[in-house]
N, C-alpha and C positions, 0 to 999 in steps of 0.2 A: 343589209344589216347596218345600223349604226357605227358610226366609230366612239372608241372610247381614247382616253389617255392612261399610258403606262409610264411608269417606273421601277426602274429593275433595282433600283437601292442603291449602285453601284456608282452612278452617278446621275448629276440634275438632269441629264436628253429627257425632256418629254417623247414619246412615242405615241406615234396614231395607231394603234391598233382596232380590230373587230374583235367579238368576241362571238361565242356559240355555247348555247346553255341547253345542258341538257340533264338527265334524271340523275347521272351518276360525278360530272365534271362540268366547269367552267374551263369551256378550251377557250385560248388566246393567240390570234397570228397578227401579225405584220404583213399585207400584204400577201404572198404567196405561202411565206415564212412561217411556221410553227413558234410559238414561243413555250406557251406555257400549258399544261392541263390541270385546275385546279380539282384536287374533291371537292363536292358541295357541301362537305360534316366539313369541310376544312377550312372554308370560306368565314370571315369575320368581317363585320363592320368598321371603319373608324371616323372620327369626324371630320367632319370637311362642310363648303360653304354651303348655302340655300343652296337647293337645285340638283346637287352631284351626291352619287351615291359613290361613294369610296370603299374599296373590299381590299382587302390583305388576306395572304396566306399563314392561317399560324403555325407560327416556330422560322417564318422565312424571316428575311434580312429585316429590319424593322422597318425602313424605308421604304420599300418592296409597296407598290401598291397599286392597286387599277381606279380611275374615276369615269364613271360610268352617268353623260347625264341623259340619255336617251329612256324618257318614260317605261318606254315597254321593253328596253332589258332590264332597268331597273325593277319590273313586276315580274320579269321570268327571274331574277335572282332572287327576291323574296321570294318567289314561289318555290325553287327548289334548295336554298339552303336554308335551310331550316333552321341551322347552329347560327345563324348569322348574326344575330344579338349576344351571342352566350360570351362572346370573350371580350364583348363590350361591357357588357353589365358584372363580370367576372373582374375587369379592371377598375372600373369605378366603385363596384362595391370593396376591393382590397384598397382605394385609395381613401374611400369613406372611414372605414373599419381603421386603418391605421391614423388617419388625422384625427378622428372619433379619440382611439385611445391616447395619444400625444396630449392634445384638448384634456380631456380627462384628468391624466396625468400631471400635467402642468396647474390645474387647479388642485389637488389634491397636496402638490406641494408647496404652491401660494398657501392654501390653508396651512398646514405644518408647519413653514420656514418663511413665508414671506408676511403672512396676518398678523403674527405676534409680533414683528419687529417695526410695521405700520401701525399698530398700536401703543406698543410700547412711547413711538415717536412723535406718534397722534395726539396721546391724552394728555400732555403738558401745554400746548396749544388750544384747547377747548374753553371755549370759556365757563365758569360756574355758571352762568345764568341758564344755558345752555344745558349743562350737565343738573341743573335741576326739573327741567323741561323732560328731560330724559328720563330723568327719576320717576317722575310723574306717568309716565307710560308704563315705566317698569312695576311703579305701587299699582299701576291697572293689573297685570299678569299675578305679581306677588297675591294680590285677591283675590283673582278668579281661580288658580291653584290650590291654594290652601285657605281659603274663606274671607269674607269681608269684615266682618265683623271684626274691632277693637274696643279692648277693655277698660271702661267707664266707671270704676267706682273709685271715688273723689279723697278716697283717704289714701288708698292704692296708687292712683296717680302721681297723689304730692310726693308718697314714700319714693315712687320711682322718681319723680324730680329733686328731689334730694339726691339721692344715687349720682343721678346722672351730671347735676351740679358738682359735687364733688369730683368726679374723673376729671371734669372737664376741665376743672383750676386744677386740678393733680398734673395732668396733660399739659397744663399751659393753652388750650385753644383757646381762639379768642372769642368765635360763637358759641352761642349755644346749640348743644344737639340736640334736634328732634326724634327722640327715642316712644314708643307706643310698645304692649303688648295686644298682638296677636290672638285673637281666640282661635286658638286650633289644636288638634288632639297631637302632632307630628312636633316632636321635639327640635327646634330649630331656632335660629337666629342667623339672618340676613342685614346687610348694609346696603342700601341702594343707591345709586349714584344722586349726589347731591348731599348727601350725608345723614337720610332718612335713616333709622336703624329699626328693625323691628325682633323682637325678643316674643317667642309664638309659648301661649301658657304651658304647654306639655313640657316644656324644658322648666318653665318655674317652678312647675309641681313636682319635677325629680332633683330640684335646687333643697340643700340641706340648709344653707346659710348666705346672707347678703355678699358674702367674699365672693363666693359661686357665680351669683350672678355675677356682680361687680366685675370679677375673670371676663366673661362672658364678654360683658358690653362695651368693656376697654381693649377687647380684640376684635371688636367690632369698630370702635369707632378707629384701630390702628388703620382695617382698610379702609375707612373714610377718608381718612388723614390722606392715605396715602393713594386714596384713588381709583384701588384695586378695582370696587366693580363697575367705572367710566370704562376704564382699559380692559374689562372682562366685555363688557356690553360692547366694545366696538371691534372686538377682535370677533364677538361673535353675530354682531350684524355684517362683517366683512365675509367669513364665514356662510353667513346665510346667506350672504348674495354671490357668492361664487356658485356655491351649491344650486342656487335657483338656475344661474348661468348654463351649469351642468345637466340639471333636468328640465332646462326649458320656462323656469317662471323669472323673467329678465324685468319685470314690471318695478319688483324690489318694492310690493305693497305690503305683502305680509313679511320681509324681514326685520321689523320693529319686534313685532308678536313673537315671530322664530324667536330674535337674537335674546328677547324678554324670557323666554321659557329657559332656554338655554342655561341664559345667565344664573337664575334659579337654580337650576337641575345638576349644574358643571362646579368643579370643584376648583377652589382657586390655585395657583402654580406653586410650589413647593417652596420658594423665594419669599411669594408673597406670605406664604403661612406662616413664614419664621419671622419676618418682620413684622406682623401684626400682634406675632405670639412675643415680639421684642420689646413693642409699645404697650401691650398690658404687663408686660413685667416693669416696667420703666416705672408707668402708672401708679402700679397696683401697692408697688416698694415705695415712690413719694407722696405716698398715704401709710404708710409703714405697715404695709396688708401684702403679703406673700401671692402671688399668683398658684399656688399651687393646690386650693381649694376648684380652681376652675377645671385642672388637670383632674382631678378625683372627678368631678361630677359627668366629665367623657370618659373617663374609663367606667363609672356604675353606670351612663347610659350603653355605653358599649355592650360592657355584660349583661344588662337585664333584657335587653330587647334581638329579640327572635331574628331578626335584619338589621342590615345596617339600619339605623336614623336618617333623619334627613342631616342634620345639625353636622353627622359622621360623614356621613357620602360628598359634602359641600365643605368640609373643615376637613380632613382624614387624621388621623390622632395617629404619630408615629412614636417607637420609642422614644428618639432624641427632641421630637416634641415635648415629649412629658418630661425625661430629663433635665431639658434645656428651663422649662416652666417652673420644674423643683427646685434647680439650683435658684433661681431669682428671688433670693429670702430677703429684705428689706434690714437694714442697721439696725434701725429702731422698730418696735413696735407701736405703731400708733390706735386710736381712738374708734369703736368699731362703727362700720361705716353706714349703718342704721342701727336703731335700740330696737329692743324686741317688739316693741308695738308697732313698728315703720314696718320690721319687715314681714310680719302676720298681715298689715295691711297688704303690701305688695302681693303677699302669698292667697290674697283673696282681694286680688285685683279684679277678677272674669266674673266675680259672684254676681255682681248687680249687672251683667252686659248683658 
């Protein structure tokens, strides 16, 4: 019979032993010498080079192990221990299963604590040209979501570039903003990265007055101003490619589209809501126009609609929201900020689209 090599765990001696395989034990001698009788349920594989089959006994010394390179006792031990893979694929699968969850984990909290703060430190460094680029993918998603179509009649337009002239010298920016209504049924307004603003008609048709809107779109362009959805868009393409990470699409082809739907879908951070809700009250008062009309028209969309809105699930309207928007009453009153024919026009902006 062949010899094989032993080690008893205790220490490095190689040992030439023989072995002897039969239906119930793996006996082991030295020579004359008896060592070991294994069970064959008891018998486990472990790794070792080309060539050697390596068995341990389990629950024996860790160490503990026989290498075995002789072909045909290598095929008498496959043929009678049967368990002989079970404590191999039992450790490899408990080391899968635990890196698996670690992995996992560790991305779950990159998302939570590490994405926002790579964002946050990200979007001051991007360039505009770049973050209109961006914009431009995201107006792809914002369309195939809630419809393509924008509203085209010419008297409605000017009314709304009126509007929107005003915030803007109100504001002090120094461009102009590209502001369009949306034909769509879903009461909303979104800012896209680059400083696109879109104002979707179901919110103009539950607007009672130009203040209303005017609210609206001077807290739209506050997250413009301030960035909001560059910093929403890269926290959630970071997001989206973790996640692909995690379920395997590392390609990071579709998380534009992800991080675009997202963006849409996600509500902005409780921070960013009070400083956008800061810069239309800023606005709204150095026009001597109360922000507090834009408050009413989320709380009537609030109550009339069976679910949340979109405008609500993407803005969330807290008490101290609306407080916060009441208190900002303007010194003076000023000059109203379309005459009734501006804003009938605006209010039948979608008619000819």
């Amino acid at each position: 019979m062949a010899e094989a090599a032993f080690y008893d765990g205790e220490s490095a001696r190689r040992r030439t032993v023989s072995i002897r395989i039969t239906a119930s034990s793996l006996d082991i001698h030295e020579g004359e010498d008896w060592i070991a009788s294994w069970p064959v349920g008891s018998v486990r594989r472990r790794d070792a080079p080309d060539g050697i089959l390596r068995v341990a006994l389990e629950g024996a010394r860790e160490l503990a192990r026989l290498d075995v390179s002789d072909a045909g006792d290598q095929s008498a031990i496959r043929a009678h221990c049967h368990l002989l893979e079970a404590g191999d694929r039992k450790e490899k699968t408990g080391h899968i299963l635990i890196w698996s969850a670690l992995a996992a984990a560790s991305i779950v909290l990159s998302v939570l604590f590490l994405v926002p703060v790579v964002a946050e430190r990200l979007t001051p460094l991007v360039p505009f040209s770049l973050e209109k680029r961006l914009g431009h993918a995201v107006d792809n998603q914002v369309k195939l979501i809630f419809g393509k179509d924008t509203c085209s009649d010419p008297r409605g337009n000017a009314a709304l570039a009126t509007l929107a002239e005003r915030l803007r010298k109100a504001a002090k920016l120094e461009t102009a903003t590209e502001i369009a209504v949306l034909d769509s049924k879903i009461p909303n307004a979104i800012a896209l990265p680059g400083g696109r603003i879109y104002l979707f008609r179901a919110l103009l048709d539950r607007a009672d007055s130009a203040d209303e809107i005017a609210g609206v779109l001077a807290h739209e362009m506050g997250h413009a101003v301030h960035r909001d959805s560059l910093r929403k868009l890269v926290q959630a393409g970071g997001t989206s490619y973790l996640f692909g990470l995690l379920f395997g699409d590392v390609s990071g082809g579709g998380a534009l589209v992800l991080a675009g739907r997202m963006l849409v879908d996600s509500a902005y951070s409780r921070d960013a809501e009070t400083a956008a809700d800061d810069f239309a009250g800023r606005t709204m008062a150095a026009l001597g126009r109360s922000p507090r009309p834009m408050a009413l028209l989320l709380k009537r969309i609030e109550g009339n609609e069976s679910k949340i809105p979109a405008f609500l699930s993407t803005h969330p309207v807290t008490d101290q929201r609306l407080q916060a928007l009441e208190r900002q009453v303007p010194v003076q009153s000023g000059a109203p900020l379309l005459s009734d024919e501006e804003w009938r026009a605006l209010k039948e902006i979608c008619k000819t689209s």
